[in-house]
BAKOLBA-698379 format. One line per 3 residues: number of its first residue (from 1); their letters; for each residue x, y, z negated of C-alpha. Coordinates in steps of 0.25 Angstrom, whole numbers, plus 5000, padded with zeros to 4 digits. Layout:
BAKOLBA-698379
NUM> a> X,Y,Z | ...
***
This chain:
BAKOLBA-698379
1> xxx> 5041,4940,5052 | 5045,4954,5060 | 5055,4962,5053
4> xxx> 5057,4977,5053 | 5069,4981,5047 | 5072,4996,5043
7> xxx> 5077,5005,5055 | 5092,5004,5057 | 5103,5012,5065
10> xxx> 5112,5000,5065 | 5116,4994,5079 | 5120,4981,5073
13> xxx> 5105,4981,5064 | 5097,4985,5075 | 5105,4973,5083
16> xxx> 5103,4963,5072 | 5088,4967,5071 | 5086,4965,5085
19> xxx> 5090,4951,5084 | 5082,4948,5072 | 5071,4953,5080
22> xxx> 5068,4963,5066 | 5061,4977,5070 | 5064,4991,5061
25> xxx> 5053,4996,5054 | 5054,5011,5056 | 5051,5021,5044
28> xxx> 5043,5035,5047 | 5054,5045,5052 | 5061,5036,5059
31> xxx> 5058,5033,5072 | 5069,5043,5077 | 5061,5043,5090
34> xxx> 5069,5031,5095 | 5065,5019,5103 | 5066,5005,5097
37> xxx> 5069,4993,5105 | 5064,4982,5095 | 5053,4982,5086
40> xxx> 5048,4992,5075 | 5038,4995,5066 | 5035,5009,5060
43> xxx> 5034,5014,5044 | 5028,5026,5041 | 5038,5029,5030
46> xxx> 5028,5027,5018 | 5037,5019,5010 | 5050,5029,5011
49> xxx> 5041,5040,5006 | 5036,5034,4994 | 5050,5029,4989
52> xxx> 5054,5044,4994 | 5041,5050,4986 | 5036,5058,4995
55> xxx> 5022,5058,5003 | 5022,5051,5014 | 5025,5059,5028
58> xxx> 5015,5061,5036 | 5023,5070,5045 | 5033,5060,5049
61> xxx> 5023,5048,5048 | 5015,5058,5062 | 5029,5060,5068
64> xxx> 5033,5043,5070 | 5019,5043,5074 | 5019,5051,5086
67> xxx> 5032,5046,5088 | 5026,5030,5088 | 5016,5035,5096
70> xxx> 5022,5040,5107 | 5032,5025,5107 | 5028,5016,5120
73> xxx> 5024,5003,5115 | 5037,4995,5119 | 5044,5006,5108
76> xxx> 5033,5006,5097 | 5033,5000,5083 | 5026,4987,5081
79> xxx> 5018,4993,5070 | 5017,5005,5062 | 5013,5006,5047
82> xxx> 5002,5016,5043 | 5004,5027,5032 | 5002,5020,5018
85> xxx> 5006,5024,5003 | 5015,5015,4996 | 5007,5008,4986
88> xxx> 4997,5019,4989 | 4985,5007,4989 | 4972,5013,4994
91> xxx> 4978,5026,4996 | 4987,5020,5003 | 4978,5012,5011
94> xxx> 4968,5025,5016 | 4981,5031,5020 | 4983,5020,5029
97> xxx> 4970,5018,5034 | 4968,5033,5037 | 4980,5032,5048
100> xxx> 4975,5020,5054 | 4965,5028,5064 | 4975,5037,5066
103> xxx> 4987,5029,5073 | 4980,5021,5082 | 4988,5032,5094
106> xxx> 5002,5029,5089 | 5003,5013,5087 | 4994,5002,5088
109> xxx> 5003,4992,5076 | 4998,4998,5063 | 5000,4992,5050
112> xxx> 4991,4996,5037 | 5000,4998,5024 | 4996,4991,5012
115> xxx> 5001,4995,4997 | 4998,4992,4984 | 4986,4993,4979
118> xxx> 4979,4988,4992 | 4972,4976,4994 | 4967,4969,5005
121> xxx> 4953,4974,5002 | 4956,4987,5004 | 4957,4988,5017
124> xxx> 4946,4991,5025 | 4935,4979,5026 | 4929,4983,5040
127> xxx> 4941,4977,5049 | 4939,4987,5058 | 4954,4989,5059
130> xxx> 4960,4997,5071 | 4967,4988,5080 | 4980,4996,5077
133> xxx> 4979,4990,5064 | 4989,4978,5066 | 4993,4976,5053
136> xxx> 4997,4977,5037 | 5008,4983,5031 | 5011,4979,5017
139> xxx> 5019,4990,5008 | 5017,4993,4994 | 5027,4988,4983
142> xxx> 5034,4974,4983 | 5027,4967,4974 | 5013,4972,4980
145> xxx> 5017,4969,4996 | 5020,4955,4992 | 5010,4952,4983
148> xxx> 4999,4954,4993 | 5005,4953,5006 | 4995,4939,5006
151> xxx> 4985,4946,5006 | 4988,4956,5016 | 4993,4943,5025
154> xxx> 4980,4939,5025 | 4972,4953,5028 | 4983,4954,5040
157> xxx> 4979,4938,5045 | 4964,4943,5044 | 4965,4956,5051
160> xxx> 4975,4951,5061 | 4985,4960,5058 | 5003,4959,5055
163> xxx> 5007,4961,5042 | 5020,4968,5036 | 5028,4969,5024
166> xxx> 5036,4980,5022 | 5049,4982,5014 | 5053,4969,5015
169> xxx> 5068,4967,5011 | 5070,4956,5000 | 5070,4941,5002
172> xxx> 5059,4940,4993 | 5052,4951,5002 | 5054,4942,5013
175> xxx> 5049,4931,5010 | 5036,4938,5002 | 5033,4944,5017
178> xxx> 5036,4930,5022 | 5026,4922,5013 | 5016,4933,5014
181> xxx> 5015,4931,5031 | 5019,4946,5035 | 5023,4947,5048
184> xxx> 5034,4957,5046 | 5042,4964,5036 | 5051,4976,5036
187> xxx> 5064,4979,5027 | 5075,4988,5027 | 5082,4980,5017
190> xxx> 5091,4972,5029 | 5097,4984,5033 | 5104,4989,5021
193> xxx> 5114,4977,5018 | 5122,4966,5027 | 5117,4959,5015
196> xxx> 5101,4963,5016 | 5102,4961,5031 | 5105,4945,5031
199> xxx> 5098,4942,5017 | 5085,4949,5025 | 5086,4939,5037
202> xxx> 5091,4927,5031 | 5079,4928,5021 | 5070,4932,5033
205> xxx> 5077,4919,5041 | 5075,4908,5031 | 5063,4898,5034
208> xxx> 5050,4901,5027 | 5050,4894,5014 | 5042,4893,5003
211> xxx> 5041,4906,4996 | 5034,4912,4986 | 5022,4920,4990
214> xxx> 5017,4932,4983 | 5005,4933,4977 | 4998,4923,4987
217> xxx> 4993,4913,4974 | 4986,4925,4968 | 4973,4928,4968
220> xxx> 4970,4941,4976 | 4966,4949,4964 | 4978,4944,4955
223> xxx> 4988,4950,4967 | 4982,4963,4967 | 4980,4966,4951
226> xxx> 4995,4961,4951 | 5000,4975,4957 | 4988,4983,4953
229> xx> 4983,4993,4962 | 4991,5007,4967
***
């Protein structure tokens, strides 16, 4: 499972991340036109403006992307996340689906938010997907991102696509993301506290064992009538 961490300034971090192989997950805004010698993935900043309560910034969102754009392969993110709206469901969905056509100039790693009040069969039934389209990203709130990320698992194992899970901090997180089979997480949680950092890795560390899985001996309908649609 590939981690991306939040973006740091620390030599001793970036060092210590290096050696764990972990990537940063770089938020809108922040790409401070610098060149990264080890992997990243790029967020378009959706999350931060709805804890802020503000619209989602377009303006910035166009700036990273002529700057992503312009990056040689070598020095490009190994995915970027296409706008979405937190628990937005299928306005949230059309959003993303509206950019799709539109980035296929800047990166060729896209990943489709999913948030509450989506199902897999909302997404589109031709399977005419743009080869740009390489994967899921599952946001929304706690309780719904583990809830169904077996069922996501299993629309990413039928397209062929990489699945992540965002926000990603706690054990509890950790093993959810593990039992549910995504291929990597993100977190900012290692990097406030000595504390956070080794219970993050040593929880990441420590052999798969028999963990609790959510939802997965539920009935489809039960798992989505639990959260109620957004």
């Amino acid at each position: 499972m590939i981690v991306y961490l939040g973006d740091t300034r620390s030599h001793r971090l970036v060092a210590e991340m290096h050696r764990r192989h972990a990537g940063v997950m770089v938020l809108r805004g922040r790409l401070r036109s610098r060149t990264r010698a080890f992997r990243w993935a790029y967020d378009n900043g959706a999350w931060c403006d709805h804890v802020a309560g503000r619209p989602f910034d377009f303006d910035a969102w166009q700036r990273d992307l002529d700057v992503i754009a312009g990056l040689p392969t070598p020095k490009a993110p190994d995915f970027c996340v296409l706008p979405d709206i937190v628990c937005g469901g299928l306005r949230s969905l059309e959003l993303s689906l509206k950019w799709l056509p539109k980035v296929r100039h800047v990166h060729w790693h896209w990943y489709l938010p999913v948030q509450d009040g989506m199902t897999p069969d909302d997404l589109p039934k031709d399977g005419c997907y743009p080869d740009w389209l390489a994967g899921l990203f599952i946001g929304g709130s706690t309780a719904w991102k583990f809830r169904t990320a077996p069922f996501w698992r299993e629309v990413c194992n039928r397209e062929g696509w990489l699945m992540h899970v965002g926000r990603v901090g706690s054990m509890q997180r950790i093993r959810a993301a593990r039992a549910a089979g995504t291929g990597s997480i993100d977190s900012a949680d290692p990097l406030r506290t000595v504390g956070h950092w080794e219970r993050f890795w040593r929880e990441l560390n420590t052999p798969q064992q028999q963990l609790f899985t959510p939802a997965i001996e539920h009935d489809r309908a039960h798992v989505w009538r639990a959260e109620g649609a957004a």
